[in-house]
C-alpha positions as a LaTeX table, in Angstrom:
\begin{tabular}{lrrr}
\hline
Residue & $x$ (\AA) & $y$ (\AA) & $z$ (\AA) \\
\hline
Unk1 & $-34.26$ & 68.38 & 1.97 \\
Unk2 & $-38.24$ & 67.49 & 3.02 \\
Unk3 & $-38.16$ & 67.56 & 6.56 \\
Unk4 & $-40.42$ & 64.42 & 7.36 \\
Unk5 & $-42.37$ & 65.80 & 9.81 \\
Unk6 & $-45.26$ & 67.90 & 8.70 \\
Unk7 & $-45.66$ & 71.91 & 9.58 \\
Unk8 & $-49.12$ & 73.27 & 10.27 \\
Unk9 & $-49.84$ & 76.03 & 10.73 \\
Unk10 & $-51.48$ & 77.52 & 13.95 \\
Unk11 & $-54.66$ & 78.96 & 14.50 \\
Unk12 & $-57.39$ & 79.59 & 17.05 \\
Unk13 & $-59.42$ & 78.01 & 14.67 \\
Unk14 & $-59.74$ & 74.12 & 13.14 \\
Unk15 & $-62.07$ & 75.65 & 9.86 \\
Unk16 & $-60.29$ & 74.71 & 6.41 \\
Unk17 & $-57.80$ & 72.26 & 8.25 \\
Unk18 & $-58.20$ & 68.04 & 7.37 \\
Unk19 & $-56.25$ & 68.04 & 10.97 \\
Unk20 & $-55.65$ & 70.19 & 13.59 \\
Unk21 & $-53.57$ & 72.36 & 13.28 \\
Unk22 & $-49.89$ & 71.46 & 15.05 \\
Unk23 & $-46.44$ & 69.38 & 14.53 \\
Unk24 & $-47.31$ & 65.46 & 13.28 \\
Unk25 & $-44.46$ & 62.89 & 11.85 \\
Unk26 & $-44.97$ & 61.02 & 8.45 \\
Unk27 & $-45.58$ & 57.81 & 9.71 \\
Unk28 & $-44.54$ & 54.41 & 7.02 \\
Unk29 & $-46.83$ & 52.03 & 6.86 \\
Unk30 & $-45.21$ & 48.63 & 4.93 \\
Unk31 & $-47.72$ & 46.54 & 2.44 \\
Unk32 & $-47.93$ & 43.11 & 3.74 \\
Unk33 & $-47.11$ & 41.34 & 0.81 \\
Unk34 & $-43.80$ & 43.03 & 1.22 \\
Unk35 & $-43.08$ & 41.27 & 4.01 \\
Unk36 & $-43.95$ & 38.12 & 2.57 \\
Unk37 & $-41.77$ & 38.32 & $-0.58$ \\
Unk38 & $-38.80$ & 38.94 & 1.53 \\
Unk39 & $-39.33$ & 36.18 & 3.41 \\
Unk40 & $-40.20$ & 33.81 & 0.25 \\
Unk41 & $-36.49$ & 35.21 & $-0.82$ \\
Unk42 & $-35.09$ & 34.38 & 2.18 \\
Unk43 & $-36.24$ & 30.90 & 2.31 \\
Unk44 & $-35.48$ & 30.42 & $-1.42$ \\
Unk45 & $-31.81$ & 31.67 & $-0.35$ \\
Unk46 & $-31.18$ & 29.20 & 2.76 \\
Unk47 & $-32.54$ & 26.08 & 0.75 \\
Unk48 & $-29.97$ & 27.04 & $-2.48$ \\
Unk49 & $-27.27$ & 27.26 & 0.46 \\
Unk50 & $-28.33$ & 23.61 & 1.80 \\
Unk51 & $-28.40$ & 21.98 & $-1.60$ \\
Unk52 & $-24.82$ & 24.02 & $-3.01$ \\
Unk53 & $-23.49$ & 21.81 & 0.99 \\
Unk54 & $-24.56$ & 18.63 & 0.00 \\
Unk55 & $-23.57$ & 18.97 & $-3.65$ \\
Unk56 & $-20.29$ & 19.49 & $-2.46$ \\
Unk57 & $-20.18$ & 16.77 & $-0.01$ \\
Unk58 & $-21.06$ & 14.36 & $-2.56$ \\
Unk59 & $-18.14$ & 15.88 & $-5.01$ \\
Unk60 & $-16.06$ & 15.67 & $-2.28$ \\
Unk61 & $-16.92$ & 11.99 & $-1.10$ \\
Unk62 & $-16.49$ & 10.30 & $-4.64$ \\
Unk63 & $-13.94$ & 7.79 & $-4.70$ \\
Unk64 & $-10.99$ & 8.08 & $-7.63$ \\
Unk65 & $-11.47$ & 5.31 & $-10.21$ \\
Unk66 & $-9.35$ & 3.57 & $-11.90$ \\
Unk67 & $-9.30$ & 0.93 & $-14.96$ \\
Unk68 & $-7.14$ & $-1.66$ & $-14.50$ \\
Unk69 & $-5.03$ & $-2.20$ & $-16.66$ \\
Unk70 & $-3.22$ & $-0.12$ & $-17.46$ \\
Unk71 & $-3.60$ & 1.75 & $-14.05$ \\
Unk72 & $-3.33$ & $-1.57$ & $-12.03$ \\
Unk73 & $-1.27$ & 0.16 & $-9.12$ \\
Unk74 & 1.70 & $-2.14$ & $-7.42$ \\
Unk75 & 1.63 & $-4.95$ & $-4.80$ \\
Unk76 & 1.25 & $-4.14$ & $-1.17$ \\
Unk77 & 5.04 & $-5.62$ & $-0.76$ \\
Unk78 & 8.04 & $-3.89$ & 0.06 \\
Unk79 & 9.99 & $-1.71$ & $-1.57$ \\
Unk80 & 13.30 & $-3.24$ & $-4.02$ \\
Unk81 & 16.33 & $-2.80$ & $-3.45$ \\
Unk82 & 18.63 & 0.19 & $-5.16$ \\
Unk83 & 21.84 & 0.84 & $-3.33$ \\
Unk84 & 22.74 & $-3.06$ & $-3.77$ \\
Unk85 & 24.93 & $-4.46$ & $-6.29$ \\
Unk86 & 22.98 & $-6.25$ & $-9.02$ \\
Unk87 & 23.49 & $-9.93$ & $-10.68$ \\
Unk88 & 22.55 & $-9.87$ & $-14.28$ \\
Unk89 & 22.30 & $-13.25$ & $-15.88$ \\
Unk90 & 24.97 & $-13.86$ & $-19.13$ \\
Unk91 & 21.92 & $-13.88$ & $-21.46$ \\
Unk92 & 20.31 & $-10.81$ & $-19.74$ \\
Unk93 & 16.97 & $-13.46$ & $-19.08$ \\
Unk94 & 16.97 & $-11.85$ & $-15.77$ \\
Unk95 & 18.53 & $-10.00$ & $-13.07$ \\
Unk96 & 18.33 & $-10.00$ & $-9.01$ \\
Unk97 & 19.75 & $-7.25$ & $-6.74$ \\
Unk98 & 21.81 & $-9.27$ & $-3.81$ \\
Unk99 & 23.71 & $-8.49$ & $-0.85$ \\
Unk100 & 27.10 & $-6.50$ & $-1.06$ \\
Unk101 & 29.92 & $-8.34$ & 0.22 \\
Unk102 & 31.82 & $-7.79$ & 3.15 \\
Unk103 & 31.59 & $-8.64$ & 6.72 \\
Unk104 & 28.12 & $-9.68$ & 7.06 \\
Unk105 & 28.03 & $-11.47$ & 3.81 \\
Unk106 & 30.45 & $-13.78$ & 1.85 \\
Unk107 & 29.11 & $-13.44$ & $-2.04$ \\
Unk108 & 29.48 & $-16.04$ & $-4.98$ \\
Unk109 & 28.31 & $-15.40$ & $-7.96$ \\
Unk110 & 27.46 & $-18.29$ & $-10.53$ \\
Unk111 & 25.78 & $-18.23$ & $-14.23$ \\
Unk112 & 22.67 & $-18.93$ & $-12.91$ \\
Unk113 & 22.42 & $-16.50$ & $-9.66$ \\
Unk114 & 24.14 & $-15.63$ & $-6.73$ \\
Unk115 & 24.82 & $-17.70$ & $-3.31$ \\
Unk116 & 25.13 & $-15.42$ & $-0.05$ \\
Unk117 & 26.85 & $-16.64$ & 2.90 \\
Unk118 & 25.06 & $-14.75$ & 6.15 \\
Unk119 & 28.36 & $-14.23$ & 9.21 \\
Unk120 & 26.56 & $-12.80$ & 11.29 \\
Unk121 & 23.68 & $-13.81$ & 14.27 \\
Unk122 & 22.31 & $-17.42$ & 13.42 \\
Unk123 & 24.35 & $-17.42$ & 10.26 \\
Unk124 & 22.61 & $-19.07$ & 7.53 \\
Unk125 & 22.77 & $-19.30$ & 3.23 \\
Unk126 & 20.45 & $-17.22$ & 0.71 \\
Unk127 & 20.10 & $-18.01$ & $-2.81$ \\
Unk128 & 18.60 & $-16.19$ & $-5.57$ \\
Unk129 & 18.81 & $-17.70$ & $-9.16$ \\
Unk130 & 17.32 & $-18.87$ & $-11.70$ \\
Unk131 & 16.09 & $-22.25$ & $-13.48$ \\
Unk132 & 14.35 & $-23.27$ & $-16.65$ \\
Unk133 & 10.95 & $-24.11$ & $-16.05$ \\
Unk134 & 10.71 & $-26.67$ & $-18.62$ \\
Unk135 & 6.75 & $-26.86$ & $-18.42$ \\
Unk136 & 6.67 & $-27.49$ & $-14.71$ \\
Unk137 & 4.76 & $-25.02$ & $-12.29$ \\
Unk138 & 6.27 & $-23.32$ & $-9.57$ \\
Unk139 & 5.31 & $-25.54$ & $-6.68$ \\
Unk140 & 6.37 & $-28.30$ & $-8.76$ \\
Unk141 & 9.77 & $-26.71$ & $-9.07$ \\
Unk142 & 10.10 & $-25.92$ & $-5.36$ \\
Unk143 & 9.34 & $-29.39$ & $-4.22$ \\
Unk144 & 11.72 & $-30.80$ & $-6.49$ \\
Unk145 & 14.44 & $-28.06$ & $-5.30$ \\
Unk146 & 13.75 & $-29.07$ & $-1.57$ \\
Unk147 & 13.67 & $-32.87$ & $-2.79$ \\
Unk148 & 17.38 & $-32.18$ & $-4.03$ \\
Unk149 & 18.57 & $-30.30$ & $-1.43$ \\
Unk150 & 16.79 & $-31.35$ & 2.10 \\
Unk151 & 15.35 & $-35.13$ & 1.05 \\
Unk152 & 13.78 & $-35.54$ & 4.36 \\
Unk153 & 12.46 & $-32.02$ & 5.12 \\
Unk154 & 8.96 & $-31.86$ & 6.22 \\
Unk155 & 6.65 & $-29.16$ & 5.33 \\
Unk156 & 5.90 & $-26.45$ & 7.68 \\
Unk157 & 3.42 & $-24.45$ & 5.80 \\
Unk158 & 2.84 & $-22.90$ & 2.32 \\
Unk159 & 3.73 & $-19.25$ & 2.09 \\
Unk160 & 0.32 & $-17.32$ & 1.16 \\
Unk161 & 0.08 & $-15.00$ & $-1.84$ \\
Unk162 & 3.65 & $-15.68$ & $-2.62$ \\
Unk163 & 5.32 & $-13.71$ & $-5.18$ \\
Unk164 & 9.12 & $-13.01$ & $-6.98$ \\
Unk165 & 9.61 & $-9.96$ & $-8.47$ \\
Unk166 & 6.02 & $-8.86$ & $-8.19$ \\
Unk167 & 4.64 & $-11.95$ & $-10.22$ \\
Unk168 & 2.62 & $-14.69$ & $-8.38$ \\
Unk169 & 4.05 & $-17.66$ & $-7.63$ \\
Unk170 & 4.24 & $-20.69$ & $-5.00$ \\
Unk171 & 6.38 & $-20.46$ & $-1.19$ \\
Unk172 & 7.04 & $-22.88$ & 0.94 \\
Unk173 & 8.68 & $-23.58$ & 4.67 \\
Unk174 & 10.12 & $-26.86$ & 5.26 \\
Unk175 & 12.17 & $-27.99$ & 8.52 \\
Unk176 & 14.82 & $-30.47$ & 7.86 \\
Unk177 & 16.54 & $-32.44$ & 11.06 \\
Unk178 & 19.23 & $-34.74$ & 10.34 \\
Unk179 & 18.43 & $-38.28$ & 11.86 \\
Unk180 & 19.91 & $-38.68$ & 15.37 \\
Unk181 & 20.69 & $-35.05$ & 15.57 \\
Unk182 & 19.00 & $-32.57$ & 18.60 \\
Unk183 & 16.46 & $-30.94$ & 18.36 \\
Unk184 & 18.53 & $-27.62$ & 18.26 \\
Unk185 & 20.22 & $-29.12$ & 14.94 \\
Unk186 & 16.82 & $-28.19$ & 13.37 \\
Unk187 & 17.80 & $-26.43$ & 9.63 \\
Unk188 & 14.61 & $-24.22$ & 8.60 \\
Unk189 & 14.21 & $-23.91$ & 4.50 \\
Unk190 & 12.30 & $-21.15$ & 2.57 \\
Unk191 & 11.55 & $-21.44$ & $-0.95$ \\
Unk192 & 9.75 & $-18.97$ & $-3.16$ \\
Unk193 & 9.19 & $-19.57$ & $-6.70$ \\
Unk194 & 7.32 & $-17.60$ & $-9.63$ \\
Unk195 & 7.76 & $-18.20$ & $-13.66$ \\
Unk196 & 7.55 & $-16.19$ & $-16.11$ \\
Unk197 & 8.91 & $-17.35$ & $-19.97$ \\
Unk198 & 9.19 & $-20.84$ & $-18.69$ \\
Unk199 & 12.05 & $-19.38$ & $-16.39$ \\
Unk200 & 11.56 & $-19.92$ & $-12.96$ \\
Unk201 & 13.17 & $-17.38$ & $-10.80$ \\
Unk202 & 13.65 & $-18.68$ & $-7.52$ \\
Unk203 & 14.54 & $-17.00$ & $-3.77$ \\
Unk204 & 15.80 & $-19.81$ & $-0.57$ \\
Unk205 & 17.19 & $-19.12$ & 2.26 \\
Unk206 & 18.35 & $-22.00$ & 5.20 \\
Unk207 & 19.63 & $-21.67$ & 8.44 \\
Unk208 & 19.40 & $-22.38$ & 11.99 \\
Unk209 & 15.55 & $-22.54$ & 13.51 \\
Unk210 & 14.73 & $-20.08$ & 15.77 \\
Unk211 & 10.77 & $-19.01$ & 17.31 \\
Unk212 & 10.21 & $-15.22$ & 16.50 \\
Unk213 & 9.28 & $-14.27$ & 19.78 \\
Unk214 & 8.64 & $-10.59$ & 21.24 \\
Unk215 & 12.13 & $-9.99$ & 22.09 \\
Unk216 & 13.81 & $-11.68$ & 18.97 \\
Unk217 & 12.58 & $-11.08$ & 15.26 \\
Unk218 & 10.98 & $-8.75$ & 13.41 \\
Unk219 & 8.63 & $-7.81$ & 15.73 \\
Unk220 & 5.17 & $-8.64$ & 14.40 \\
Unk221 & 4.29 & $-11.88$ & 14.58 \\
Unk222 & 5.91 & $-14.21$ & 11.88 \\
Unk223 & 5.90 & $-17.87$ & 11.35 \\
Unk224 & 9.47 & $-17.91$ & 9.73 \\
Unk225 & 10.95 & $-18.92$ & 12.93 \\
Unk226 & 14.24 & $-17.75$ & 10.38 \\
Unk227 & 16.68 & $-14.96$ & 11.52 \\
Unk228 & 18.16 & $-14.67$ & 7.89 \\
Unk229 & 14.87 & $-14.42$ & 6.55 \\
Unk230 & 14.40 & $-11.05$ & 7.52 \\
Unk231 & 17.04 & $-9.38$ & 4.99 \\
Unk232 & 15.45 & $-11.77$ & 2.22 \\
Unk233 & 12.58 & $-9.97$ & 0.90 \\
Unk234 & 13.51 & $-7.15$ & $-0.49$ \\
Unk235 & 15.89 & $-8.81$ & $-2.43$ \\
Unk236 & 13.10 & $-11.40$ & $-3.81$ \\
Unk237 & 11.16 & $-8.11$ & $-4.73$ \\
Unk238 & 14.23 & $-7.40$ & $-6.90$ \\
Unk239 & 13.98 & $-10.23$ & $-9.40$ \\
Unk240 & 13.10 & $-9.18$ & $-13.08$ \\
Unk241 & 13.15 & $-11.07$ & $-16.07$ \\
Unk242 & 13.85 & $-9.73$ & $-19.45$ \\
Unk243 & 11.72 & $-6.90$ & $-20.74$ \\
Unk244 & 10.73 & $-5.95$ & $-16.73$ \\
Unk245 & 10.77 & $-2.64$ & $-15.72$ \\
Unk246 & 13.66 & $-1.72$ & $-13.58$ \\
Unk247 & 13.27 & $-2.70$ & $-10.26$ \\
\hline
\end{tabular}
Protein backbone atom coordinates (compact mmCIF):
# COMPACT_ATOMS: atom_id res chain seq x y z
CA UNK A 1 0.00 0.00 0.00
CA UNK A 2 1.02 3.99 -0.90
CA UNK A 3 2.24 5.22 2.19
CA UNK A 4 0.59 8.81 2.19
CA UNK A 5 3.32 10.62 3.19
CA UNK A 6 5.82 11.50 0.55
CA UNK A 7 9.75 10.25 0.59
CA UNK A 8 12.41 12.61 -0.68
CA UNK A 9 15.23 12.05 -0.99
CA UNK A 10 18.19 13.85 0.80
CA UNK A 11 20.79 15.90 -0.46
CA UNK A 12 23.18 18.73 0.34
CA UNK A 13 21.74 20.22 -2.49
CA UNK A 14 17.95 21.74 -3.46
CA UNK A 15 19.03 21.64 -7.62
CA UNK A 16 16.40 19.39 -9.62
CA UNK A 17 13.99 19.25 -6.50
CA UNK A 18 10.17 21.25 -6.89
CA UNK A 19 10.68 21.04 -2.83
CA UNK A 20 13.21 20.52 -0.56
CA UNK A 21 14.24 17.72 -0.11
CA UNK A 22 12.73 15.88 3.32
CA UNK A 23 9.49 13.92 4.82
CA UNK A 24 5.98 16.01 3.84
CA UNK A 25 2.23 14.43 4.32
CA UNK A 26 -0.36 14.45 1.39
CA UNK A 27 -2.50 16.94 2.60
CA UNK A 28 -6.74 16.72 1.23
CA UNK A 29 -8.03 19.62 0.30
CA UNK A 30 -12.22 19.22 -0.14
CA UNK A 31 -13.98 21.28 -3.23
CA UNK A 32 -16.44 23.56 -1.76
CA UNK A 33 -19.26 22.65 -3.65
CA UNK A 34 -18.85 19.36 -1.92
CA UNK A 35 -19.71 20.67 1.08
CA UNK A 36 -22.62 22.33 -0.17
CA UNK A 37 -24.29 19.32 -1.87
CA UNK A 38 -24.11 17.45 1.32
CA UNK A 39 -25.69 19.88 3.05
CA UNK A 40 -28.50 20.52 0.21
CA UNK A 41 -28.98 16.50 0.90
CA UNK A 42 -29.20 16.90 4.28
CA UNK A 43 -31.77 19.52 4.29
CA UNK A 44 -33.71 17.75 1.50
CA UNK A 45 -33.60 14.64 4.04
CA UNK A 46 -34.93 16.46 7.36
CA UNK A 47 -37.83 18.28 5.37
CA UNK A 48 -39.00 14.57 3.70
CA UNK A 49 -38.80 13.41 7.53
CA UNK A 50 -41.15 16.49 8.66
CA UNK A 51 -43.67 16.05 5.90
CA UNK A 52 -43.67 11.70 6.14
CA UNK A 53 -44.73 13.19 10.53
CA UNK A 54 -47.44 15.18 9.58
CA UNK A 55 -48.73 12.87 6.86
CA UNK A 56 -49.06 10.46 9.42
CA UNK A 57 -50.64 12.58 11.95
CA UNK A 58 -53.28 13.47 9.63
CA UNK A 59 -53.84 9.51 8.73
CA UNK A 60 -53.85 8.97 12.12
CA UNK A 61 -56.35 11.85 13.22
CA UNK A 62 -59.17 10.98 10.59
CA UNK A 63 -62.28 10.13 12.10
CA UNK A 64 -64.08 6.54 10.95
CA UNK A 65 -67.19 7.28 8.86
CA UNK A 66 -70.03 5.78 8.66
CA UNK A 67 -73.37 5.85 6.39
CA UNK A 68 -76.26 5.54 8.18
CA UNK A 69 -78.21 3.31 7.41
CA UNK A 70 -77.33 0.57 7.32
CA UNK A 71 -74.42 1.26 9.83
CA UNK A 72 -76.72 3.38 12.15
CA UNK A 73 -74.99 2.00 15.43
CA UNK A 74 -77.49 1.37 18.65
CA UNK A 75 -79.03 3.74 21.25
CA UNK A 76 -76.97 5.01 24.10
CA UNK A 77 -79.48 2.85 26.49
CA UNK A 78 -78.79 -0.05 28.42
CA UNK A 79 -78.14 -3.25 27.67
CA UNK A 80 -81.50 -6.08 27.36
CA UNK A 81 -82.02 -8.48 29.26
CA UNK A 82 -80.82 -12.38 28.50
CA UNK A 83 -80.81 -14.56 31.56
CA UNK A 84 -84.66 -13.59 32.13
CA UNK A 85 -87.53 -15.60 31.19
CA UNK A 86 -89.30 -14.22 28.13
CA UNK A 87 -93.24 -13.50 27.42
CA UNK A 88 -94.05 -14.13 23.85
CA UNK A 89 -97.44 -12.92 22.79
CA UNK A 90 -100.03 -15.97 21.35
CA UNK A 91 -99.73 -14.41 17.86
CA UNK A 92 -95.89 -13.94 18.16
CA UNK A 93 -96.77 -9.77 17.47
CA UNK A 94 -94.26 -9.30 20.11
CA UNK A 95 -92.31 -10.41 22.96
CA UNK A 96 -90.87 -8.73 26.38
CA UNK A 97 -88.23 -10.32 28.66
CA UNK A 98 -89.75 -9.91 32.46
CA UNK A 99 -88.76 -10.69 35.84
CA UNK A 100 -88.33 -14.41 37.04
CA UNK A 101 -90.52 -15.30 39.76
CA UNK A 102 -89.74 -15.98 43.13
CA UNK A 103 -89.20 -14.06 46.22
CA UNK A 104 -88.74 -10.67 44.97
CA UNK A 105 -91.35 -10.97 42.36
CA UNK A 106 -94.89 -12.53 42.14
CA UNK A 107 -95.42 -13.07 38.08
CA UNK A 108 -98.80 -13.24 36.06
CA UNK A 109 -98.82 -13.73 32.84
CA UNK A 110 -101.89 -12.63 30.58
CA UNK A 111 -102.47 -12.71 26.56
CA UNK A 112 -101.51 -9.40 26.28
CA UNK A 113 -98.22 -9.14 28.65
CA UNK A 114 -97.10 -9.83 31.91
CA UNK A 115 -98.00 -8.12 35.47
CA UNK A 116 -95.03 -8.22 38.14
CA UNK A 117 -95.73 -7.91 41.68
CA UNK A 118 -92.34 -6.17 43.37
CA UNK A 119 -92.05 -7.90 47.55
CA UNK A 120 -89.47 -6.37 48.29
CA UNK A 121 -88.30 -2.49 49.60
CA UNK A 122 -91.23 0.00 48.68
CA UNK A 123 -93.03 -2.79 46.93
CA UNK A 124 -94.75 -1.65 43.95
CA UNK A 125 -96.46 -3.27 40.34
CA UNK A 126 -94.65 -3.36 36.76
CA UNK A 127 -96.40 -4.02 33.66
CA UNK A 128 -95.20 -4.72 30.29
CA UNK A 129 -97.79 -5.51 27.49
CA UNK A 130 -99.12 -4.72 24.73
CA UNK A 131 -102.21 -2.80 23.04
CA UNK A 132 -103.54 -2.11 19.60
CA UNK A 133 -102.84 1.22 18.58
CA UNK A 134 -105.84 1.67 16.58
CA UNK A 135 -104.51 4.99 14.85
CA UNK A 136 -103.78 6.73 18.11
CA UNK A 137 -100.13 7.98 18.95
CA UNK A 138 -98.29 6.99 21.81
CA UNK A 139 -98.90 9.90 24.13
CA UNK A 140 -102.38 9.58 23.22
CA UNK A 141 -102.33 6.00 24.39
CA UNK A 142 -100.51 6.75 27.65
CA UNK A 143 -102.88 9.44 28.72
CA UNK A 144 -105.73 7.36 28.10
CA UNK A 145 -103.93 4.33 30.09
CA UNK A 146 -103.31 6.76 33.11
CA UNK A 147 -106.99 8.17 32.52
CA UNK A 148 -108.15 4.42 33.15
CA UNK A 149 -106.07 3.56 35.73
CA UNK A 150 -105.16 6.79 38.05
CA UNK A 151 -108.28 9.34 36.95
CA UNK A 152 -106.95 12.02 39.11
CA UNK A 153 -103.16 11.69 38.66
CA UNK A 154 -101.38 14.81 37.89
CA UNK A 155 -98.50 15.04 35.65
CA UNK A 156 -95.09 15.22 36.95
CA UNK A 157 -93.08 15.55 33.86
CA UNK A 158 -92.68 13.97 30.36
CA UNK A 159 -89.91 11.44 30.11
CA UNK A 160 -87.32 12.89 27.41
CA UNK A 161 -86.21 10.86 24.39
CA UNK A 162 -88.36 8.05 25.54
CA UNK A 163 -88.11 4.82 23.87
CA UNK A 164 -89.48 0.79 24.06
CA UNK A 165 -87.50 -1.60 22.60
CA UNK A 166 -85.16 0.83 20.97
CA UNK A 167 -88.03 2.65 18.95
CA UNK A 168 -89.06 6.24 19.92
CA UNK A 169 -91.91 6.80 21.66
CA UNK A 170 -93.73 9.07 24.42
CA UNK A 171 -93.03 8.68 28.72
CA UNK A 172 -94.66 10.10 31.21
CA UNK A 173 -94.60 10.53 35.32
CA UNK A 174 -97.77 11.15 36.96
CA UNK A 175 -98.41 11.28 40.92
CA UNK A 176 -101.74 10.10 41.97
CA UNK A 177 -103.01 10.86 45.82
CA UNK A 178 -106.22 9.54 46.82
CA UNK A 179 -108.50 12.43 48.21
CA UNK A 180 -108.20 12.75 52.02
CA UNK A 181 -105.26 10.49 52.09
CA UNK A 182 -101.48 11.78 53.56
CA UNK A 183 -99.22 12.94 51.91
CA UNK A 184 -97.12 9.67 52.38
CA UNK A 185 -100.14 7.81 50.53
CA UNK A 186 -98.63 9.48 47.40
CA UNK A 187 -98.71 6.47 44.40
CA UNK A 188 -95.98 7.57 41.68
CA UNK A 189 -96.95 6.21 37.90
CA UNK A 190 -94.50 5.70 34.93
CA UNK A 191 -95.67 5.12 31.57
CA UNK A 192 -93.60 4.55 28.46
CA UNK A 193 -95.11 3.96 25.20
CA UNK A 194 -93.72 3.42 21.51
CA UNK A 195 -95.74 1.85 18.32
CA UNK A 196 -94.74 0.13 15.83
CA UNK A 197 -97.54 -1.84 13.31
CA UNK A 198 -100.25 0.08 15.01
CA UNK A 199 -99.24 -2.03 18.19
CA UNK A 200 -98.38 -0.11 20.99
CA UNK A 201 -96.02 -1.78 23.30
CA UNK A 202 -96.23 -0.32 26.54
CA UNK A 203 -93.83 -0.43 29.99
CA UNK A 204 -95.65 1.10 33.74
CA UNK A 205 -94.60 0.72 36.78
CA UNK A 206 -96.55 2.27 40.26
CA UNK A 207 -95.63 2.30 43.64
CA UNK A 208 -94.97 4.15 46.68
CA UNK A 209 -93.21 7.86 46.16
CA UNK A 210 -90.02 8.19 47.38
CA UNK A 211 -87.14 11.41 46.66
CA UNK A 212 -83.91 9.75 45.18
CA UNK A 213 -81.65 11.27 47.44
CA UNK A 214 -77.73 10.58 47.91
CA UNK A 215 -78.18 7.82 50.26
CA UNK A 216 -81.30 6.13 48.60
CA UNK A 217 -81.58 5.44 44.71
CA UNK A 218 -79.60 4.91 42.03
CA UNK A 219 -77.15 7.20 42.77
CA UNK A 220 -77.07 9.85 40.06
CA UNK A 221 -79.51 12.17 40.21
CA UNK A 222 -83.03 10.97 38.97
CA UNK A 223 -86.39 12.52 39.00
CA UNK A 224 -88.26 9.09 39.33
CA UNK A 225 -88.60 9.59 42.94
CA UNK A 226 -89.63 5.46 42.18
CA UNK A 227 -87.69 2.61 43.98
CA UNK A 228 -89.20 -0.07 41.52
CA UNK A 229 -88.24 1.94 38.73
CA UNK A 230 -84.81 1.08 38.90
CA UNK A 231 -85.16 -2.77 37.77
CA UNK A 232 -87.60 -1.40 34.93
CA UNK A 233 -85.44 -0.46 32.15
CA UNK A 234 -83.79 -3.07 31.03
CA UNK A 235 -86.75 -4.90 30.73
CA UNK A 236 -88.45 -1.96 28.52
CA UNK A 237 -85.20 -2.32 26.35
CA UNK A 238 -86.41 -5.91 25.87
CA UNK A 239 -89.64 -5.30 23.96
CA UNK A 240 -89.63 -6.48 20.21
CA UNK A 241 -92.30 -6.74 17.90
CA UNK A 242 -92.53 -9.20 15.14
CA UNK A 243 -89.72 -9.32 12.62
CA UNK A 244 -87.19 -7.49 15.48
CA UNK A 245 -83.99 -8.72 15.94
CA UNK A 246 -83.52 -10.66 19.06
CA UNK A 247 -83.12 -8.64 21.88
Amino acid sequence: MTDPKIEVAQSNSFEGYAVPPGRYSARRVRDPKYFATLGIWVLVLLAGMMILALVDNQVTDVPTRYVCPPDCGRPPTGLPVATNPRFTAPGGEFSVSYPAPGAAYTVTTQPNGVIAQWNAGDGGTLRLFSQPAQGRNAKEIAEGLLQDGFPDAQTAYELPNATVGFRSGYGEVADFQPLGAANTNRTRIIVIVAIKNDLALVAAAAGPFREFTPSFGPGPPSPANLQIAQDMGKYVNSFAWRGDPPR
